[in-house]
N, C-alpha and C positions, 0 to 999 in steps of 0.2 A: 700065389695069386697071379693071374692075367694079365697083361699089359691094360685092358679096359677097367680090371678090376682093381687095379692101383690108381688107377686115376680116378675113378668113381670116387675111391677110399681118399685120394688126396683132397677133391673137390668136398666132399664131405668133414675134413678134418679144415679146412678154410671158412667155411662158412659159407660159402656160394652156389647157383646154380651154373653148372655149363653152359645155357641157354645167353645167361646174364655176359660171358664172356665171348662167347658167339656175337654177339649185337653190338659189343664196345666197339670203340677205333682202335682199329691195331696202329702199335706202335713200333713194334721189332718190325717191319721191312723199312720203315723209316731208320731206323738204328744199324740197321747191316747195309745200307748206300754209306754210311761213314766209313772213310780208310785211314789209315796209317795209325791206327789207338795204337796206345802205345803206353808201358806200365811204368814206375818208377825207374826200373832197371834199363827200361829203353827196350824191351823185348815187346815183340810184335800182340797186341791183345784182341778177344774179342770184342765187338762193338757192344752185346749187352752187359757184358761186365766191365766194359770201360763207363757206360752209362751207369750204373749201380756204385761203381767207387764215386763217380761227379755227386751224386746225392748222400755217398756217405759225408764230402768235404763241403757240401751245402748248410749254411743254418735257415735255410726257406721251412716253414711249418708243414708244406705240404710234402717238401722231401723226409721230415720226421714222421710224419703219418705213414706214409708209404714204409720205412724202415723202422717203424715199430711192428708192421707186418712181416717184411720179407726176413729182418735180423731176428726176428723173435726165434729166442733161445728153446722153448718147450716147442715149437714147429719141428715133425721128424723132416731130415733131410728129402727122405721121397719124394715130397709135396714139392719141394723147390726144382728136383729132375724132373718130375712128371709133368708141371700144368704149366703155361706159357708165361711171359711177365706180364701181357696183359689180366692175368684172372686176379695177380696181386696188386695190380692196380684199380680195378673194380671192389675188391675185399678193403683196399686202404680210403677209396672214396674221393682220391685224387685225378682230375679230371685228364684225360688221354694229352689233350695239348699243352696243359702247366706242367704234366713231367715232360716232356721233351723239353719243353723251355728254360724250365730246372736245368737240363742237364747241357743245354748251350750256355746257357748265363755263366753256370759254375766251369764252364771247358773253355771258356774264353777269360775268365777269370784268372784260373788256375795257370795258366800259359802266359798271359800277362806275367804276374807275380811270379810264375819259375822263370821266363826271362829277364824281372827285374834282378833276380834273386842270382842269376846266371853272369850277370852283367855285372853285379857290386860287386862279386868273388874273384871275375879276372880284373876289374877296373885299376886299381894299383899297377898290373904287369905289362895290362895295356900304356898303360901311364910313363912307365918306365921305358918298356919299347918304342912307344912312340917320342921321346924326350932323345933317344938313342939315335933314330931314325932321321926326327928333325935333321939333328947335328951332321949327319952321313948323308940324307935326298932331301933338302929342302922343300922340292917342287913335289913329293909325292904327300899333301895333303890329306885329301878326300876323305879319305878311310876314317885318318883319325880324328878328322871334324865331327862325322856321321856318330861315333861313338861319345865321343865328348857331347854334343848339341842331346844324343839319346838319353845320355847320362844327369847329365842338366849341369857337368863340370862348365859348359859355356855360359855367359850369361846370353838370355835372348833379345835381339835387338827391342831398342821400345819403340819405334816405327810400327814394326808388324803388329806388337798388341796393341795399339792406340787405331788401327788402321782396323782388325780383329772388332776390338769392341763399339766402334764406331757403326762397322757393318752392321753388327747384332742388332744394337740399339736401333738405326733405320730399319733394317728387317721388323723387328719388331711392332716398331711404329707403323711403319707400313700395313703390318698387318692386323693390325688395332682399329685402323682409318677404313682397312678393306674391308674388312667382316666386323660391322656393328655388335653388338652383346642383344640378344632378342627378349624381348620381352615376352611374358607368358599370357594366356587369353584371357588369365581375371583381372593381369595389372591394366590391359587393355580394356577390357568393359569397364574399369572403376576411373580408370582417365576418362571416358564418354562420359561415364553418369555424373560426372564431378564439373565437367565442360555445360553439359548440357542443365545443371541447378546453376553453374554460373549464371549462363542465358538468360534463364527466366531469372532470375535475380536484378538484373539489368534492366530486363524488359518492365519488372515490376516497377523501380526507382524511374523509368523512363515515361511514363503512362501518363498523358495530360491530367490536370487534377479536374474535377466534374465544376461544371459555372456553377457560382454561386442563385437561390430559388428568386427570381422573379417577384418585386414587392408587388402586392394586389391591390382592385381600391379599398377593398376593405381596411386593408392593414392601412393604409393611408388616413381614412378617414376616422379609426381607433386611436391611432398616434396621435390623430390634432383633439379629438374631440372625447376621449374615453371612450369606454363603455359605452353604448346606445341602449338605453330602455327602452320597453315599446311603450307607447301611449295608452292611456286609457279612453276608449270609445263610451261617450255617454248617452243613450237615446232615452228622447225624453218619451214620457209613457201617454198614452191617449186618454185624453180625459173620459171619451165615452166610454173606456173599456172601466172606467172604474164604479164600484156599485155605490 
C-alpha cells in the first residue's frame, strides 16, 4: 500500500474522518516548544512521548479515555506511525485543552514527588555531612538550612504561620465585603411582589373607618312614638244624593 493508502486504512481502522482531525486544535506544536523531557533514565526524550507517559501516571478519567484508545492492544501498530495524536484525541473524545492540562498537572506532580522522593534518599548523608561540617565551618550555614527548612527537619517559626493565616483570613474577608453574592432576577421580582402586598396591607389597616349614617327625623319620630298609622278619612255622604 501507499503512504495515502495507509493512512486512509489507519483513519478507517480508528473510527474517524480526516476532515474531523483537520478542524480540531492541534496540540503537538504546543508539545514540541517543551525542552529538556527527559525519561527515567535521564536520557533526552521526545516531547510527544513524554506527554503520553504523564497520562500513562495520571488517574484523571479523561487520561483513561484517551489510553483506552491509543494503548488498546487489538490497534495495529501502523495506525499509531501513521495519523497524528491529534486524530487519537478526537477518537477518545477528550477535549484538546484537558489533555494538555493532564499532562502539565501530572509533569508537575511527577517532579514534585521525584524530588521529594530524591530528597529523603540522600537526607541521612546530608545529615551526616552537614553535622561534620558544622563542627569543621561553623559560619557556612545556608545550604544546609535550605535543605533542612525543604525537608521540614526544621520546625517552622509560628510568627510566619499566624502572620500567613491572618493575611488569608483579611484577604478573604476583604473579598466577601468587596463583591456581594448576587441575587438572581426571580429572587428579585418575589422580594417586589412581597414589598409591594406588604404596602397595600398597611394601606388597608390604615384607611379611615366610613362615619357612622346620619339619624333622620323619621327615625326620630319612630323611636319616640312607634309605628305611625295613617288615619282614617271619613266623609260624610250627602243627603240629596241618597234616593
Amino acid at each position: 500500500m501507499t503512504h495515502a493508502q495507509r493512512r486512509a486504512r489507519a483513519y478507517e481502522k480508528l473510527g474517524i474522518q480526516p476532515n474531523d482531525v483537520a478542524c480540531s486544535v492541534r496540540v503537538t506544536p504546543r508539545l514540541r516548544m517543551i525542552k529538556g523531557c527527559r525519561d527515567q533514565a535521564g536520557n533526552p526524550m521526545d516531547p510527544i512521548a513524554f506527554a503520553i507517559e504523564c497520562l500513562r501516571t495520571s488517574d484523571a478519567p479523561d487520561a483513561r479515555k484517551f489510553l483506552a484508545i491509543y494503548d488498546d492492544i487489538t490497534l495495529p501498530r501502523y495506525v499509531r506511525d501513521e495519523l497524528p495524536l491529534e486524530a487519537f484525541i478526537v477518537a477518545s473524545g477528550v477535549q484538546p485543552e484537558r489533555f494538555f492540562g493532564i499532562v502539565m498537572e501530572t509533569a508537575f506532580r511527577n517532579s514534585v514527588q521525584l524530588g521529594q522522593v530524591i530528597a529523603s534518599i540522600h537526607h541521612p548523608q546530608i545529615v551526616e555531612m552537614s553535622s561534620q561540617l558544622a563542627a569543621a565551618v561553623p559560619e557556612a550555614t545556608e545550604d544546609r538550612l535550605w535543605h533542612f527548612k525543604n525537608m521540614g527537619f526544621l520546625p517552622t517559626p509560628k510568627g510566619q504561620q499566624t502572620s500567613i493565616n491572618v493575611n488569608v483570613a483579611a484577604s478573604a474577608q476583604a473579598a466577601s465585603v468587596a463583591a456581594p453574592a448576587l441575587t438572581s432576577p426571580e429572587e428579585r421580582v418575589l422580594r417586589l411582589s412581597d414589598r409591594f402586598n406588604d404596602r397595600r396591607a398597611i394601606e388597608a389597616n390604615e384607611a379611615p373607618a366610613l362615619p357612622a349614617a346620619r339619624e333622620t327625623l323619621a327615625d326620630t319620630i319612630m323611636s319616640q312614638h312607634g309605628t305611625l298609622e295613617p288615619e282614617a278619612e271619613y266623609v260624610d255622604a250627602d243627603d240629596s244624593d241618597e234616593d
